[in-house]
ROSE-727307 format. One line per field, with one value per residue (C-alpha): residue in three letters; residue number from 1; x negated, y negated, z. Coordinates in pm, 1 decimal, padded with zeros to 6 digits, always signed. Last residue first. Layout:
ROSE-727307
resn	c(ALA/...)
resi	c(NUM/...)
X	c(X/...)
Y	c(Y/...)
Z	c(Z/...)
END
This chain:
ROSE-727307
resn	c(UNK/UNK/UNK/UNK/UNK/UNK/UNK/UNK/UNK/UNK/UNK/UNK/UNK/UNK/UNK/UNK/UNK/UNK/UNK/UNK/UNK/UNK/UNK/UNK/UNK/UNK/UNK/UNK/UNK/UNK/UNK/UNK/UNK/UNK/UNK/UNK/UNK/UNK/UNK/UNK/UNK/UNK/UNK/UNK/UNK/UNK/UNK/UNK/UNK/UNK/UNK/UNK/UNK/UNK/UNK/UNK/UNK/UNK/UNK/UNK/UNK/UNK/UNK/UNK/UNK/UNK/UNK/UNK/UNK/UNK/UNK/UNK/UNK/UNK/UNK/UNK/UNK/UNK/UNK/UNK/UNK/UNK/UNK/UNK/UNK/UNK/UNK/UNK/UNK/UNK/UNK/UNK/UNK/UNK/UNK/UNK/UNK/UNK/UNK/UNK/UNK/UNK/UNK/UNK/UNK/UNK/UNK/UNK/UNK/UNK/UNK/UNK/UNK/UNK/UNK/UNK/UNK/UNK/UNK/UNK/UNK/UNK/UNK/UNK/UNK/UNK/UNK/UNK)
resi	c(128/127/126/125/124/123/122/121/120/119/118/117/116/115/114/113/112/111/110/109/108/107/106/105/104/103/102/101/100/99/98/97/96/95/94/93/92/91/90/89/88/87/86/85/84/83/82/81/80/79/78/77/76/75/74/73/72/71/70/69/68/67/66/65/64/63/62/61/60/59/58/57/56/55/54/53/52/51/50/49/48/47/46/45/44/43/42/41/40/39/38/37/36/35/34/33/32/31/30/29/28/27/26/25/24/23/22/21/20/19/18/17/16/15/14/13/12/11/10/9/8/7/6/5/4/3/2/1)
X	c(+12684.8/+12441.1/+12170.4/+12127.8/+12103.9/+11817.2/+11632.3/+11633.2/+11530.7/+11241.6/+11122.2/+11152.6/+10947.0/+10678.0/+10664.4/+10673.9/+10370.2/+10210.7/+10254.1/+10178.9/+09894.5/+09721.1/+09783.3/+09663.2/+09324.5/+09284.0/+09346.4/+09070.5/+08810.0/+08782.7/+08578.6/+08404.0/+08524.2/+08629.9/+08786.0/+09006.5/+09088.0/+09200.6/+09397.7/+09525.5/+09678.6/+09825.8/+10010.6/+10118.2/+10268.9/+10420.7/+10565.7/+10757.8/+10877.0/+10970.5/+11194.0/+11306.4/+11472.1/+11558.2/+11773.4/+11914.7/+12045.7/+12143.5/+12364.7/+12708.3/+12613.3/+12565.2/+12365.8/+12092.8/+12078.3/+12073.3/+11830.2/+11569.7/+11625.6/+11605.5/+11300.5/+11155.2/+11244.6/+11004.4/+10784.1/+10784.0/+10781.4/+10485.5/+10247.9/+10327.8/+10480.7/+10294.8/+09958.4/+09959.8/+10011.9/+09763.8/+09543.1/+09662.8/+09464.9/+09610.9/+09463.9/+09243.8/+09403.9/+09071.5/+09139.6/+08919.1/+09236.0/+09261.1/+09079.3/+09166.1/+09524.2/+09601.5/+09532.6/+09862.4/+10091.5/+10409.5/+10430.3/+10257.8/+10504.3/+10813.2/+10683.4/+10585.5/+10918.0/+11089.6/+10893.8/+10947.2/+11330.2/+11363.0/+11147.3/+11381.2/+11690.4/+11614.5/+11483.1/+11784.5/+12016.2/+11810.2/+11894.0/+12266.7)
Y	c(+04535.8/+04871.9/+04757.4/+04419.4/+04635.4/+04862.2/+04550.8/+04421.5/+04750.0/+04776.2/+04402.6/+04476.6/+04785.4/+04591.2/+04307.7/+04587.9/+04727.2/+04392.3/+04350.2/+04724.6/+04696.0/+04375.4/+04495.1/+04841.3/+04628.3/+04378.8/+04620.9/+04908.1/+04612.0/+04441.7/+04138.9/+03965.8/+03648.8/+03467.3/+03839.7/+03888.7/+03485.5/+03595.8/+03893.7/+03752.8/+03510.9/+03673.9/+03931.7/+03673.7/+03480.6/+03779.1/+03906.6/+03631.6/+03588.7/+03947.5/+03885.9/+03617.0/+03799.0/+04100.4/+03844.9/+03687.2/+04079.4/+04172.3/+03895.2/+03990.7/+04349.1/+04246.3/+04482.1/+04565.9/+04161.9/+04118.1/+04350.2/+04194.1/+03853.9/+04022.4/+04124.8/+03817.1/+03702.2/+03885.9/+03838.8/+03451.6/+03539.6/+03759.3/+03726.2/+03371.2/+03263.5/+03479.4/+03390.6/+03032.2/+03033.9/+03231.7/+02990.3/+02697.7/+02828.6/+02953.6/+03285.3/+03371.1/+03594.2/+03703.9/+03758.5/+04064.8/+04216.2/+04530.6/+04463.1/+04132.5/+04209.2/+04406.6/+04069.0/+03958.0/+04226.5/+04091.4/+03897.2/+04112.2/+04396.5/+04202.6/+04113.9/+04455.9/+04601.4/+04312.0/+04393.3/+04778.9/+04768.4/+04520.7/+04705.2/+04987.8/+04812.2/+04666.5/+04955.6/+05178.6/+04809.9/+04832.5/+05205.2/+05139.3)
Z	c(+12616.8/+12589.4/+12399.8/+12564.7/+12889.1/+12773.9/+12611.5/+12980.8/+13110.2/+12881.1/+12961.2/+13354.7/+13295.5/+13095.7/+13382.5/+13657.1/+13478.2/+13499.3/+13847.0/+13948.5/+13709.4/+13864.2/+14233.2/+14142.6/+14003.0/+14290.6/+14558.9/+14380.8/+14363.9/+14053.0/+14105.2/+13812.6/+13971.6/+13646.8/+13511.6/+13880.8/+13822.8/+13518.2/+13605.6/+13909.5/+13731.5/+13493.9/+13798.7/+13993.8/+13663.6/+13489.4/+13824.2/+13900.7/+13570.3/+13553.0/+13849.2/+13759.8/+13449.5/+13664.4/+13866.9/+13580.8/+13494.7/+13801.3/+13924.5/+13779.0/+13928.9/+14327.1/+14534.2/+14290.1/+14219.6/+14588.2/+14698.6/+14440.2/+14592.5/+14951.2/+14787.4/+14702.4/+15002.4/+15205.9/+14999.3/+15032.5/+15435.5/+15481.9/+15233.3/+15179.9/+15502.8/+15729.9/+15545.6/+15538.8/+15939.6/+15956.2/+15760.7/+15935.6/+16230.6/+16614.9/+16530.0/+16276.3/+15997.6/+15778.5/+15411.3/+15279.2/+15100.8/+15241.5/+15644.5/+15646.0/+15500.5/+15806.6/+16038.3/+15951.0/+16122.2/+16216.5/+15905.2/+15650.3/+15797.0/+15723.7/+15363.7/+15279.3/+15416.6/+15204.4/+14856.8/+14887.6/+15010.7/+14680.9/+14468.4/+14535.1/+14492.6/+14191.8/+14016.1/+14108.9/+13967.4/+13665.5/+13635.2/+13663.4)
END
């Protein structure tokens, strides 16, 4: 039950964030330092990544709280997920020498969720 809580609320977290990078592009400019010029490929790049991948990521997440038989491969690609966005922006974070407050919650909230999907994996293994 607690990796289907975790699930869902990622999930709501992931999507709002994802809907909101869509509408609202030029935000990130402002956080993130990455300008949304109109009519470029660049905004276009940004709605679909920032807006649309995340998006799905947590209809994804919804899904696997949603649906039982799918919550544990979907924790699993979830971690995966997580474990590669959050590596790499470690290292590229340590090539650039740049750890503004965005780069370092974004680092810890990915590899936290990494840690907390591991714990609620072993939690489930324990319990079948």
């Amino acid at each position: 039950m607690a990796a289907r809580v975790f699930l869902g609320l990622m999930g709501l977290m992931w999507a709002a964030y994802g809907v909101w990078c869509f509408i609202n592009p030029g935000f990130l400019q402002e956080s993130v330092g990455v300008a949304a010029i109109a009519g470029t490929p660049g905004l276009v790049d940004i709605q679909a990544t920032y807006g649309g991948f995340q998006s799905a990521v947590g209809v994804l997440l919804l899904a696997g709280a949603l649906r039982p038989e799918n919550t544990r491969s979907v924790l699993v690609t979830y971690g995966v997920l997580c474990a590669g966005i959050g590596s790499a922006r470690l290292v590229a974070a340590l090539l650039a020498s740049e750890w503004s407050s965005y780069t370092s919650i974004g680092v810890g909230f990915e590899l936290g969720t990494v840690a907390v999907v591991l714990a609620l994996l072993a939690r489930m293994r324990s319990s079948a």
